[in-house]
Legacy VTK file of the C-alpha trace (Angstrom):
# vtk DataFile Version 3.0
C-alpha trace
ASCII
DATASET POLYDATA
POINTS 138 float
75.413 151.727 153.298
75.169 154.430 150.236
76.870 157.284 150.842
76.266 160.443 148.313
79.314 163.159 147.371
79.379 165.783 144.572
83.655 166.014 144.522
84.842 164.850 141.071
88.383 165.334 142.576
87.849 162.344 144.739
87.248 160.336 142.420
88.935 157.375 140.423
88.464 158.030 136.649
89.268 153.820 136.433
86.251 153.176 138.880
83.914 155.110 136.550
85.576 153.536 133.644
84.550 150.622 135.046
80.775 150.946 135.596
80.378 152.837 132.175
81.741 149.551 130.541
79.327 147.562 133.037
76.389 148.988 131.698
77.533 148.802 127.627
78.685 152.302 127.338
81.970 151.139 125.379
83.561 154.339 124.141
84.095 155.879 127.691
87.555 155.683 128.465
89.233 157.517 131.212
90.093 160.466 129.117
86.977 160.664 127.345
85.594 160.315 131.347
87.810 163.019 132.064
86.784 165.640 129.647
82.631 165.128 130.045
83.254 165.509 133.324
85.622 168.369 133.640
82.828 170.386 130.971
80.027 169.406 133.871
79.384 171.855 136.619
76.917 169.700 139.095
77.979 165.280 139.857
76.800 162.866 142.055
78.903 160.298 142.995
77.090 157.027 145.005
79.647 155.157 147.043
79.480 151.750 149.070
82.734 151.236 151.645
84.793 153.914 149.191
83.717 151.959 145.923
81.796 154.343 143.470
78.657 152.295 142.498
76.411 155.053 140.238
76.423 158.648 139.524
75.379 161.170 136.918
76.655 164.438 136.104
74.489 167.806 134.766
75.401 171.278 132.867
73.676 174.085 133.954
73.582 177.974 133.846
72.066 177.727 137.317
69.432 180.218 136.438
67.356 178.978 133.249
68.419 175.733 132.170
70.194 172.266 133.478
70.718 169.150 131.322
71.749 165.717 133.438
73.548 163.295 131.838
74.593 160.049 132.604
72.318 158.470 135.454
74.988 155.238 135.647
74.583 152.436 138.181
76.501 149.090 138.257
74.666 146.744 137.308
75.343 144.864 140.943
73.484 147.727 142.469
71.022 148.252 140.434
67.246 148.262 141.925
68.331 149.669 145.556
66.954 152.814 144.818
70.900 154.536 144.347
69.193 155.953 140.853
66.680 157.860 142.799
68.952 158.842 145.389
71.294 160.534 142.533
68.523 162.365 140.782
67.219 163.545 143.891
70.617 165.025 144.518
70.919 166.477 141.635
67.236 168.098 141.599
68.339 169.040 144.915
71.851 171.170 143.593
69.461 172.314 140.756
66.731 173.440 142.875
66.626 177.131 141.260
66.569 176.132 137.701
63.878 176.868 135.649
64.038 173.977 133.505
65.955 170.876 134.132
65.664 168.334 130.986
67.053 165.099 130.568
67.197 161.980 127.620
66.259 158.704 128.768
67.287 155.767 127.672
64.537 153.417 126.356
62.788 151.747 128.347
63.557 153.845 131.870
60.872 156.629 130.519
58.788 155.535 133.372
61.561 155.508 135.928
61.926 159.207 135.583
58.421 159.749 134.828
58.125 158.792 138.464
60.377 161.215 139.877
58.410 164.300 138.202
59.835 164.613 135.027
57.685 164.546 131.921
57.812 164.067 127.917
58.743 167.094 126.060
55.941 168.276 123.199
59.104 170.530 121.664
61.896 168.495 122.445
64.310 167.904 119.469
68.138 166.715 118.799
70.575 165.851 116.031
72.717 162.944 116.476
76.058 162.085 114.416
75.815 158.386 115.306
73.251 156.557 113.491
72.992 153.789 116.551
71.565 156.989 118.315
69.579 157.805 115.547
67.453 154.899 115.927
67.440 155.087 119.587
66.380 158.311 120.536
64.703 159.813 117.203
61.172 159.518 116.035
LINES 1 139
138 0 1 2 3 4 5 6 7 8 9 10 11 12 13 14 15 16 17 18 19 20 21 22 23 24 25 26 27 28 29 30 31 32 33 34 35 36 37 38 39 40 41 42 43 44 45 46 47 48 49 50 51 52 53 54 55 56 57 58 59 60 61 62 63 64 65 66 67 68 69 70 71 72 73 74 75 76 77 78 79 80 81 82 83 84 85 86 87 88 89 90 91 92 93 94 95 96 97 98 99 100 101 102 103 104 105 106 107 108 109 110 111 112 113 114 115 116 117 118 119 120 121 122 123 124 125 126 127 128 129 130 131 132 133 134 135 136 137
């Protein structure tokens, strides 16, 4: 049974360590975990029997504007509908905000197309990495 929660002090910085690596996402350690997390103001945290299994984090003025970040399942519990469960939360805590945007990965465009959100005409970013660069950028 999924169980949601939105307390970062509850949980292990090595269990999210751990499904960050799962999904590719090398370069989060625990202190880099740490820090993103700690500049967040809004988490969800998806738990089976006390084991975090997805979550996501967002930043928002909770007035104007909210950016998630981070929509992170393992990949063992992937497709069980835990994504949509943590965006949901999140909408949920963000319910006020004006605008809530969020970057896809490729490929999961139509995930979150599904849950409301839509392409951006205006949307732009700047990205040090040049990985990113050819992932996200036109």
């Amino acid at each position: 049974m999924i169980e949601i929660h939105h307390d970062f002090s509850k949980v292990s910085l090595n269990q999210l360590e751990v499904i960050y690596k799962a999904v590719g996402w090398e370069k989060h350690t625990e202190a880099i975990i740490e820090q993103v997390f700690e500049a967040s103001n809004v988490y969800v945290f998806a738990t089976v029997k006390g084991e975090v299994v997805g979550f996501s984090r967002a930043i928002t003025d909770h007035v104007f504007n909210a950016a998630i970040y981070d929509v992170v399942v393992h990949p063992k519990f992937q497709r069980n509908g835990i994504a949509k469960r943590i965006i949901e939360s999140l909408l949920n805590q963000l319910k006020q905000v004006s605008c809530v945007h969020l970057i896809s990965t490729k490929r999961n465009e139509g995930f979150y197309r599904k849950l409301g959100f839509k392409k951006m005409e205006t949307g732009m970013a700047r990205y040090l990495n040049s990985n990113l660069i050819e992932d996200y950028l036109e």
